[in-house]
N, C-alpha and C positions, 0 to 999 in steps of 0.2 A: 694446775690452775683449776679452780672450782667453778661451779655454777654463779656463783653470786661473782666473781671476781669477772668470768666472762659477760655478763650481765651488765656490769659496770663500765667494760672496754665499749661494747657495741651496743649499747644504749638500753635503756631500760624498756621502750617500746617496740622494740626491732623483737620478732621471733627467730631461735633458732633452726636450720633444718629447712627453711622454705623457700623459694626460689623465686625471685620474684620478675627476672626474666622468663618465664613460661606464662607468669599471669601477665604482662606486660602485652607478649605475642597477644594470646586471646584477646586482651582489651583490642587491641589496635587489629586482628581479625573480624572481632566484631563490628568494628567501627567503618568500617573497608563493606563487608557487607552492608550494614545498613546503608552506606553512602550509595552502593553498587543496585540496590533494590529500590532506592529513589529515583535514582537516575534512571531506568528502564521505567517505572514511572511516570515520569513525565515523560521522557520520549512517546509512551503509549498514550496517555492524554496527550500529547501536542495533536498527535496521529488523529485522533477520534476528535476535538477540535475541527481540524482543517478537514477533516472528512464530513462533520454536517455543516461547516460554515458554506462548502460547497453546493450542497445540498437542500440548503435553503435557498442559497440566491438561484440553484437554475429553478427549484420551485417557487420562488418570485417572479421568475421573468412570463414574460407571457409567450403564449404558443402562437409560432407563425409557421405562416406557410408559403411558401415564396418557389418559382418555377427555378428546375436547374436540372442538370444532368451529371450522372456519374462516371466521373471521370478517373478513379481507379480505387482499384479495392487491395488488401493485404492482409495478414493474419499475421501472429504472432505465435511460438509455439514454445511453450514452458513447461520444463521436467521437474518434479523432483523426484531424489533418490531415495528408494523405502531405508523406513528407521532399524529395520530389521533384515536378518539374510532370508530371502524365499518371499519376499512381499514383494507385489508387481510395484512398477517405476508406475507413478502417476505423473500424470500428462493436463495441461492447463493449454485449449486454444483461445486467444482473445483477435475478433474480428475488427477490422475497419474500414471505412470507405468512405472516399473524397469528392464530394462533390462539388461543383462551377456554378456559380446562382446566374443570375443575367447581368449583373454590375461589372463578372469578372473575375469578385472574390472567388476563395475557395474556403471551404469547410469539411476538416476530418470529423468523426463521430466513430465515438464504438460501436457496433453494433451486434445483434445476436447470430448467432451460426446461420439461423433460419433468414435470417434478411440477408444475410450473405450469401446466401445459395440462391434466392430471390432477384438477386440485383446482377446485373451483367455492366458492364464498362460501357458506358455510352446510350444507356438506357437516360430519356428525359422524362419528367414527369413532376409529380410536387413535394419538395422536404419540407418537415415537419420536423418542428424539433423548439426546446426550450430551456436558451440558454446555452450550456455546453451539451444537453443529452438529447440525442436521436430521438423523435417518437414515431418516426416511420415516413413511409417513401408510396407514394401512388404514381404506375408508371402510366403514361399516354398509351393509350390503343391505337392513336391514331398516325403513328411512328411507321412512316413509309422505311422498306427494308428494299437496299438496292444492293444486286448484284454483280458483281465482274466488272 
């Protein structure tokens, strides 16, 4: 069978010799990634959205300050594993403490390491804060301390 007579079986535009499941895989590898690189995409925009719509409304809200005591503090403590062998483990502490206003309520807040060293369980005095974020704690001097 000749050139031309195969030519004529398998179409006049078909070439021969090429595969065209290999290009098929690629098409649909490519297609796979691009869907895969949008998708992380917006996830990351969704993120960075709801992280300044946050951000704005506690910097809308206004700053008060209202009497309460702290009534317990905790930390959080978060590793991660180095990307490489012989790289130290890195370590992430995040602070927080709940305080009791006079109504009752209660309010957690994050706070920085430093205010957490600062603050003791049972300390009263004035929170300050705007919205959902901490802007700091003035304790009473005038906190009688009874023994036994």
């Amino acid at each position: 069978m000749g050139l031309r007579s195969l030519r004529s079986v398998i179409g006049e535009g078909t070439r021969v010799g090429t595969d065209s499941g290999i290009d098929s895989i690629f098409t649909t590898a490519g297609t796979s990634l691009t869907i895969l690189i949008a998708v992380i995409a917006v996830i990351i925009g969704a993120g960075l959205i709801r992280s300044y719509a946050s951000w704005s409304r506690n910097s809308a809200q206004p700053l008060l300050s209202v009497k309460a005591a702290v009534v317990s503090k905790r930390s959080r403590v978060r590793s991660q594993q180095p990307y490489e062998e012989g790289q130290p483990q890195q370590t992430k502490t995040d602070y927080y403490a709940t305080f009791e206003v006079e109504s009752g309520d209660r309010m957690e807040f994050a706070i920085s390491g430093r205010d957490y060293g600062q603050l003791a369980e049972g300390d009263i005095g004035k929170l300050s804060f705007r919205g959902s974020r901490f802007q700091g704690f003035e304790r009473d001097n005038n906190r009688v301390i009874q023994f036994g």
